[in-house]
N, C-alpha and C positions, 0 to 999 in steps of 0.2 A: 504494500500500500504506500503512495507516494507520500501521503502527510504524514504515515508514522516515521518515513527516514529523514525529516525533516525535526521532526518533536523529537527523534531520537539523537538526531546531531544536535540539537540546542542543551538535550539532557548530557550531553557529555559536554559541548561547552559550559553549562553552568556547574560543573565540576570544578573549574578555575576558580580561585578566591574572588577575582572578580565578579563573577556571576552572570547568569543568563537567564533570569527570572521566566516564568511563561505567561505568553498573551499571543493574542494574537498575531499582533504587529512583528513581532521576533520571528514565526514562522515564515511569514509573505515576504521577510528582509532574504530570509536562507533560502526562499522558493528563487528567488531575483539574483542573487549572488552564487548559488551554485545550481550546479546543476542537478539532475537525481543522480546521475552517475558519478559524479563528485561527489555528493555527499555521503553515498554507500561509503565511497574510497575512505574521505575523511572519518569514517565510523571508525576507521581502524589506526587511526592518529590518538595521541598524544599532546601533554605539553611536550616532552621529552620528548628529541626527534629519533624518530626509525627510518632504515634503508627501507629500498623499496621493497626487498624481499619480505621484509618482515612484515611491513602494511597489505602487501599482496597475500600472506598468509592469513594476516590475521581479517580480510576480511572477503578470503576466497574469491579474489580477482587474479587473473593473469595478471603476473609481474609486467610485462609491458604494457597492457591496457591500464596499471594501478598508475606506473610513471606517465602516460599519456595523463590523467587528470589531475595528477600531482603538480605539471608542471605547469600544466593548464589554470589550478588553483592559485600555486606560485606567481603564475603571470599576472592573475587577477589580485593578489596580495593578501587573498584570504589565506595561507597555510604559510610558513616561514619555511625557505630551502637555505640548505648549505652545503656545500662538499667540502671534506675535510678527510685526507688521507688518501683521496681517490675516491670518495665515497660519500653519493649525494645523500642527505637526510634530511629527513621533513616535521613539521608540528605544526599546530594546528595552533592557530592565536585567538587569543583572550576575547572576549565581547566588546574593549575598546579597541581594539586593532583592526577588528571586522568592519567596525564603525570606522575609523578612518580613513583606512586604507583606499577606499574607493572613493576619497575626495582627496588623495595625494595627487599632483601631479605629474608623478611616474605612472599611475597606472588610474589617471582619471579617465572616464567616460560619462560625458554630460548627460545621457539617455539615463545610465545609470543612475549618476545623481538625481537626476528627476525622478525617477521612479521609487528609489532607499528614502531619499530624505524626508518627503511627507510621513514616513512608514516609523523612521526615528523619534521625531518627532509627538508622533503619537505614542511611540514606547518608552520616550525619555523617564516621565514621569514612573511608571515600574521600574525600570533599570533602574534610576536613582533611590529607590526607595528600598531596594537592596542592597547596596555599597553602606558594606560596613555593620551590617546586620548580624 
């Protein structure tokens, strides 16, 4: 079912101390920022980054189907990448990260922003009322 892989990636982003509070608004940000097949991927993220092997295991994807949306995620600045020793690895960022990142510059798209921002906006007030709880 497509909205429980969506309520399920927000339940492991609200694992971060940060938080990922539930409403509405937070699902339709994740329907817009990833994809369904990204978010299966990200099911099997971390704050701690994993190779790709390990994400492809842990969430019964082909390992090159897993890196296709990894990097695809990467581009978009929802998941953190780095290679380090010859070895890309990935994690999955906090609830403010997700929120910014698609109003950075590097990886801004104004359709984007038009579409997220109303949607923040209306979840501001949850998100805040969790920080620090």
């Amino acid at each position: 079912m497509v909205e429980n892989v969506y309520e399920r990636l927000r339940e492991l982003i609200d694992t971060h101390p940060v938080n990922c509070p539930p409403a509405p608004e937070i699902v339709e940000i994740l329907k817009i920022l990833f994809t369904e097949e990204e978010a299966e991927v990200a099911l099997g993220l971390g704050f701690q980054a994993f190779n790709v092997d390990e994400i492809a295991y842990r969430t019964a994807v082909e390992p090159e189907k897993a890196a296709r949306h990894l990097e695809s995620m990467a581009d978009k600045g929802l998941v953190f990448a780095r290679e380090k020793d010859g070895v890309r690895r990935y994690a999955l960022h906090n609830t403010i990260q997700i929120f910014e990142n698609p109003f950075r510059k590097i990886v801004r798209d104004d359709d984007l922003v038009n579409q997220v921002s109303p949607l923040w906006h209306k979840y501001r007030d949850t998100f805040r009322g969790s920080l620090g709880g």
